[in-house]
OpenMM code with the backbone's topology and positions (N, CA, C; nanometers):
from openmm import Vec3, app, unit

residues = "UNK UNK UNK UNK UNK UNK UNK UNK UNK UNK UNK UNK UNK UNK UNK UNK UNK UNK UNK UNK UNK UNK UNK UNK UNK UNK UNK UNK UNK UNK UNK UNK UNK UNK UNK UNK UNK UNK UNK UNK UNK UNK UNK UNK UNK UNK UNK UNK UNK UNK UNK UNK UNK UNK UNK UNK UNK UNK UNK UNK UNK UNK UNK UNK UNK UNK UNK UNK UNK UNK UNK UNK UNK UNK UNK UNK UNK UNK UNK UNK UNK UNK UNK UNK UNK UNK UNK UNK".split()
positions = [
    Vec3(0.9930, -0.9479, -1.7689),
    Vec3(0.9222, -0.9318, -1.6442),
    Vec3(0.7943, -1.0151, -1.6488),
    Vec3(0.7861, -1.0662, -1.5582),
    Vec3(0.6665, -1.1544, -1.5527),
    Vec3(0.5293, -1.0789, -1.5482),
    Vec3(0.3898, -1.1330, -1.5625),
    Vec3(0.3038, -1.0559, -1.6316),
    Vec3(0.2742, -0.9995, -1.4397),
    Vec3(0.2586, -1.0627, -1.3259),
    Vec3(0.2418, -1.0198, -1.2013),
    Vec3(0.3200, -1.0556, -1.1238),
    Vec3(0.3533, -0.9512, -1.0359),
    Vec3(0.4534, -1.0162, -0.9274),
    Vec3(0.3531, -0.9487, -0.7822),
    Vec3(0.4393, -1.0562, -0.6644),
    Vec3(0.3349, -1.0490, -0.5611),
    Vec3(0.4001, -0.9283, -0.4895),
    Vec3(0.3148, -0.8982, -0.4465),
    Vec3(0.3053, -0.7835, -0.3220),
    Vec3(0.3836, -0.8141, -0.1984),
    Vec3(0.4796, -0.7456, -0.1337),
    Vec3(0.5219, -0.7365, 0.0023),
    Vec3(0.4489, -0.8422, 0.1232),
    Vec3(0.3617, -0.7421, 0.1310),
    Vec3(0.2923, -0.8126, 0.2530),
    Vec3(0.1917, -0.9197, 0.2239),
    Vec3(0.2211, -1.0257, 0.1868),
    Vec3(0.2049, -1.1732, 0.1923),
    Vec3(0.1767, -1.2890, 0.3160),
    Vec3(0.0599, -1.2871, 0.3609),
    Vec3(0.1025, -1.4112, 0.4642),
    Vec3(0.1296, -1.5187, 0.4933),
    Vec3(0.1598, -1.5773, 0.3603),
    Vec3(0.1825, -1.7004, 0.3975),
    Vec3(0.2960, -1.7324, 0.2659),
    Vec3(0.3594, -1.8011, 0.2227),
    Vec3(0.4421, -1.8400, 0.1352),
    Vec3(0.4069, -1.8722, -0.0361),
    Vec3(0.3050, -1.8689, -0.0124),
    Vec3(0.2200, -1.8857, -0.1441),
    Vec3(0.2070, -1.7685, -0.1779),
    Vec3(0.1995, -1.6582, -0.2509),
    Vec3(0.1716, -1.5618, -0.2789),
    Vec3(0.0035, -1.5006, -0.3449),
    Vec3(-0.0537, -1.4421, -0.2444),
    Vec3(-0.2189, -1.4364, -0.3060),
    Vec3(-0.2225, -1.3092, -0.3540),
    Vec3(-0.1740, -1.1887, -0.2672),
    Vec3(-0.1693, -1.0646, -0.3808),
    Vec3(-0.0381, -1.0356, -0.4532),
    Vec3(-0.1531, -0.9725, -0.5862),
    Vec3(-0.0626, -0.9540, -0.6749),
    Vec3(-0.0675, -0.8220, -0.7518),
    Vec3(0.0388, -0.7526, -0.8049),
    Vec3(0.0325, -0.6862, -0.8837),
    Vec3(0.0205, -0.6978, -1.0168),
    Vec3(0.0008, -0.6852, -1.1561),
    Vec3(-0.0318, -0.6774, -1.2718),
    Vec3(0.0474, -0.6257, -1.3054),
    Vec3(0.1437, -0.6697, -1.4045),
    Vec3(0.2546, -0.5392, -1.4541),
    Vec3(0.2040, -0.5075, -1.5896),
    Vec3(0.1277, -0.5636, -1.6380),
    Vec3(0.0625, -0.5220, -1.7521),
    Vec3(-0.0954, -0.4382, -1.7146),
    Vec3(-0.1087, -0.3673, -1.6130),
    Vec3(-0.2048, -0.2864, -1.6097),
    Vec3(-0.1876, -0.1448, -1.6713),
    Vec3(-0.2653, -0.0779, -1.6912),
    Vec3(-0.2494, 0.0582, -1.7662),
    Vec3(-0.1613, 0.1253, -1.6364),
    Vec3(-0.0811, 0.2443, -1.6760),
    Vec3(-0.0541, 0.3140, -1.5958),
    Vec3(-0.1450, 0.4390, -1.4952),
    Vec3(-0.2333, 0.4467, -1.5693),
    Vec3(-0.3336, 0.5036, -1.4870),
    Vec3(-0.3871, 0.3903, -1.4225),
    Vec3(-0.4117, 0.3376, -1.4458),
    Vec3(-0.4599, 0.2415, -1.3424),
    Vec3(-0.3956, 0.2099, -1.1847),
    Vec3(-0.2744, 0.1567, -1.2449),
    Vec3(-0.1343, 0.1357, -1.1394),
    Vec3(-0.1589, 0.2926, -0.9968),
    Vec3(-0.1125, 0.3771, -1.1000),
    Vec3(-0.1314, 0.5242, -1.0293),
    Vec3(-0.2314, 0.5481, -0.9218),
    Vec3(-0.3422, 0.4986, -1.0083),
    Vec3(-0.4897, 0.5358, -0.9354),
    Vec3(-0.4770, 0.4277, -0.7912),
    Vec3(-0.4170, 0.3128, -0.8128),
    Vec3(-0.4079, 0.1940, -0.7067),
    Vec3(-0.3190, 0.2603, -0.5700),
    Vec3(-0.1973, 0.2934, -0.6520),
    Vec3(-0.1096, 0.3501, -0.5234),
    Vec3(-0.2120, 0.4754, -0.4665),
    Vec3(-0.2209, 0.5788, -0.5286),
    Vec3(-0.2646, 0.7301, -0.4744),
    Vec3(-0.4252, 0.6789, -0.3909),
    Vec3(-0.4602, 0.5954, -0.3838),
    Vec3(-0.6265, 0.5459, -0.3550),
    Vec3(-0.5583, 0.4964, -0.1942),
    Vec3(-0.4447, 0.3901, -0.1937),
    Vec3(-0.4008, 0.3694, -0.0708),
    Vec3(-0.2846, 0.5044, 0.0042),
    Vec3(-0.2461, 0.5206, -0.0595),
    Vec3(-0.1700, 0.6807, 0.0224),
    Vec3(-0.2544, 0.7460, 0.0846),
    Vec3(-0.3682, 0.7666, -0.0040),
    Vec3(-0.4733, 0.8868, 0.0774),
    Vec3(-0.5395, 0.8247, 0.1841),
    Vec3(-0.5260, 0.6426, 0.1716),
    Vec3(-0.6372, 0.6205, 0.3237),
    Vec3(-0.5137, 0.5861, 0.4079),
    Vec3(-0.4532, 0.6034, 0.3800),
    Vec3(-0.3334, 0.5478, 0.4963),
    Vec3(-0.2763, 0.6914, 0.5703),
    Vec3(-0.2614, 0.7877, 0.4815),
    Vec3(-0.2568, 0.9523, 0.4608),
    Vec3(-0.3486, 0.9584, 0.6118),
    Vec3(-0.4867, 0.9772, 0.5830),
    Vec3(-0.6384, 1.0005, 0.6342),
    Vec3(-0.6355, 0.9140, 0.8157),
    Vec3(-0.5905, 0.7498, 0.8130),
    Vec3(-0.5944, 0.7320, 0.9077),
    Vec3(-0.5064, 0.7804, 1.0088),
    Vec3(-0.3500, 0.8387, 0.9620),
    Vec3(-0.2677, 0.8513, 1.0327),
    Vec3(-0.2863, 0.9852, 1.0935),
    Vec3(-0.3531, 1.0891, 0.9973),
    Vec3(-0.3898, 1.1975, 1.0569),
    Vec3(-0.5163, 1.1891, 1.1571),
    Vec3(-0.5662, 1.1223, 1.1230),
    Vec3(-0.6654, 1.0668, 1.2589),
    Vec3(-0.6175, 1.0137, 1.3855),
    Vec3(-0.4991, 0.9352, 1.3700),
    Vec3(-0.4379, 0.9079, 1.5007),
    Vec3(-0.3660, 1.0144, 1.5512),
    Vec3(-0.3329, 1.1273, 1.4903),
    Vec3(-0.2397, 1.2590, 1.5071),
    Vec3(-0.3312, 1.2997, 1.5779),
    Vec3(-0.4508, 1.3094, 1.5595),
    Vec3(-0.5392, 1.4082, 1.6272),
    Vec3(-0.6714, 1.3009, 1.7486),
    Vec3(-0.6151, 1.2596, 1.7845),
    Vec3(-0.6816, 1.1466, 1.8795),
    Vec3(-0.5958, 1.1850, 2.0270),
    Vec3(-0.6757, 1.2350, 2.0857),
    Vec3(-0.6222, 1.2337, 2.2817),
    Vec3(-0.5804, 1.0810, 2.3132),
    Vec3(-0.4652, 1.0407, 2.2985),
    Vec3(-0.3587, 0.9196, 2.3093),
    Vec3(-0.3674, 0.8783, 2.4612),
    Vec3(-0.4219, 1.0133, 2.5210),
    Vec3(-0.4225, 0.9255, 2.6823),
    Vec3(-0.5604, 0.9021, 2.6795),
    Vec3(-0.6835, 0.9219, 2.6240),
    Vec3(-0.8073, 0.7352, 2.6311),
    Vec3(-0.7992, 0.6581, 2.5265),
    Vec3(-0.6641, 0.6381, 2.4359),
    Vec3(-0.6756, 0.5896, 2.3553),
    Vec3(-0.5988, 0.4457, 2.4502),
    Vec3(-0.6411, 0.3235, 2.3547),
    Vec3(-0.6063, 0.1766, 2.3902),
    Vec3(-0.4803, 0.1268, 2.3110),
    Vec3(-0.3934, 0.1382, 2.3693),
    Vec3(-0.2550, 0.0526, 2.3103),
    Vec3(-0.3014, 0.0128, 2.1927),
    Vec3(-0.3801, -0.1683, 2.1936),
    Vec3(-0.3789, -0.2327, 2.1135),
    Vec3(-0.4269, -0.1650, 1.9899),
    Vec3(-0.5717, -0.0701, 2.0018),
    Vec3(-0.5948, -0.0228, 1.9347),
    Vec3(-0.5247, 0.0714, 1.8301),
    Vec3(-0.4627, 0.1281, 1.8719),
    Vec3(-0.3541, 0.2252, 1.8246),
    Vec3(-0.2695, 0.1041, 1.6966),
    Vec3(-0.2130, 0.0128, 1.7851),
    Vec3(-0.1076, -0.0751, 1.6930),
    Vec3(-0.1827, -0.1219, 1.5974),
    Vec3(-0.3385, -0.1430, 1.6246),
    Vec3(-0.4213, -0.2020, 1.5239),
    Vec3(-0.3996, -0.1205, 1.3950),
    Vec3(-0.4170, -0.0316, 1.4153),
    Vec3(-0.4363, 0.1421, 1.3299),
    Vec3(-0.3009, 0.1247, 1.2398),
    Vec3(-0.1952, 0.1109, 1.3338),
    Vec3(-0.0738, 0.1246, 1.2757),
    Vec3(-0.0440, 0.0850, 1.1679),
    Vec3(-0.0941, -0.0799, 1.2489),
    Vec3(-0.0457, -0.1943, 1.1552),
    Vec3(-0.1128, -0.1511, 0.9927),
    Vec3(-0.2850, -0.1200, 0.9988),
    Vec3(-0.3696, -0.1439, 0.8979),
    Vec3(-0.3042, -0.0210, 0.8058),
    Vec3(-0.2434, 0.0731, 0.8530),
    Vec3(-0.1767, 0.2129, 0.7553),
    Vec3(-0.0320, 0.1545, 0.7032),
    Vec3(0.0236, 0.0522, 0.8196),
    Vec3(0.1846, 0.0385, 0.7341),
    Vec3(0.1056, -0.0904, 0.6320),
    Vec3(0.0381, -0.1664, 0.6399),
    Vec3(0.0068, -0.2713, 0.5076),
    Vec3(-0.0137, -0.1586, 0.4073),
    Vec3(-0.1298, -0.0502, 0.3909),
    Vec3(-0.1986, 0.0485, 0.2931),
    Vec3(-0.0629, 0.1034, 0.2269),
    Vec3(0.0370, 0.1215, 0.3003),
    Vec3(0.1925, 0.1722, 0.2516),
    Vec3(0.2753, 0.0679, 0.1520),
    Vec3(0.2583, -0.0373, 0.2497),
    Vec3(0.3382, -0.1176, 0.2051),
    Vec3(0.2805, -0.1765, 0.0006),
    Vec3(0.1837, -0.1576, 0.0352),
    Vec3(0.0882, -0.2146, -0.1128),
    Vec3(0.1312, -0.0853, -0.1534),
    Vec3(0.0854, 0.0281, -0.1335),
    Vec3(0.0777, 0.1498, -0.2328),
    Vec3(0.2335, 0.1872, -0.3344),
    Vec3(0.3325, 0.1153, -0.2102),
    Vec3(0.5016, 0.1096, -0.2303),
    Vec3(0.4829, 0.0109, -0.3556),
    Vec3(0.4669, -0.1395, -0.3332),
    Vec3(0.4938, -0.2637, -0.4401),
    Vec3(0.4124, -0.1925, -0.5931),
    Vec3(0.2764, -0.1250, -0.5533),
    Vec3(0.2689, -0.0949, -0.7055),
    Vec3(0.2976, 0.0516, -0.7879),
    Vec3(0.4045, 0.1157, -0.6730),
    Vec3(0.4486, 0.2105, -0.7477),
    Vec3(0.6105, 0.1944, -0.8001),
    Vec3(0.6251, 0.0803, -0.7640),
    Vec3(0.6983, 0.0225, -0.8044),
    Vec3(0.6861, -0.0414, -0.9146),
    Vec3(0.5929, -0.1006, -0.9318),
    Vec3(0.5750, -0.1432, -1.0551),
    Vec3(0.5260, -0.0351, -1.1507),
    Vec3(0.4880, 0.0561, -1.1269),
    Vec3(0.4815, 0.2302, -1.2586),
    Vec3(0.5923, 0.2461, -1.2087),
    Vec3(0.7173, 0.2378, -1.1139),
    Vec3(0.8034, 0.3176, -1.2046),
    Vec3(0.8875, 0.2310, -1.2966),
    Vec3(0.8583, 0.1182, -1.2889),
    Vec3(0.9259, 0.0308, -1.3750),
    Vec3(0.8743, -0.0107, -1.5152),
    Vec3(0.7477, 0.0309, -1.5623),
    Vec3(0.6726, 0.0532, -1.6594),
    Vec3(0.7272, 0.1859, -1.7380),
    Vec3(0.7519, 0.2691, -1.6667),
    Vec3(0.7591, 0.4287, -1.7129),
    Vec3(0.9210, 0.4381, -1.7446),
    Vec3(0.9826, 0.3261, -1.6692),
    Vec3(1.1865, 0.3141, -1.7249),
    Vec3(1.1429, 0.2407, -1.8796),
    Vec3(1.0346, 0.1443, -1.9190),
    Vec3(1.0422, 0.0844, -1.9784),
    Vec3(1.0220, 0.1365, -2.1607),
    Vec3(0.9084, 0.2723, -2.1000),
    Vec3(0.8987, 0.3863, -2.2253),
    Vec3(0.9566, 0.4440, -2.2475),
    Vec3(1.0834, 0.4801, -2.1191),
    Vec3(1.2197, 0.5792, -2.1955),
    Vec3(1.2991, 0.5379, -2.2560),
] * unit.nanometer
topology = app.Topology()
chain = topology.addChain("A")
for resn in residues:
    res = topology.addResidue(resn, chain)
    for name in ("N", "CA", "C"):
        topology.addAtom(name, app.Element.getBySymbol(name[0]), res)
């Protein structure tokens, strides 16, 4: 396995984020659970937002910024669980 592999959400073809597959596993852990909880936090904020003065765009803005926080929190728990196949 290569020492980093890139992250999902990438914009352009070059790859700028990356994961570390040689980071500690607490570390890894602490990365995913740090984005769950703000992605967690905003979505329950849009749960509880009166949707009729809320602004379309705004909303999708929201969306968008919680499915990236997912999408990262996904690529590096992916990489602990592939660390943690690697100790059994």
């Amino acid at each position: 396995m290569s020492s980093q592999i890139s992250m999902t959400h990438n914009e352009d073809s070059i790859p700028v984020l990356l994961v570390s597959t040689e980071a500690p596993l607490d570390v890894l852990h602490t990365s995913a659970a740090s984005r769950f909880l703000v992605a967690t936090q905003m979505m329950e904020s849009l749960a509880s937002l009166d949707i009729s003065s809320a602004k379309g765009a705004d909303l999708q803005q929201l969306a968008h910024a919680a499915a990236i926080l997912l999408r990262d929190a996904c690529d590096v728990m992916d990489v602990l669980g592939r660390q943690i196949q690697k100790l059994v």
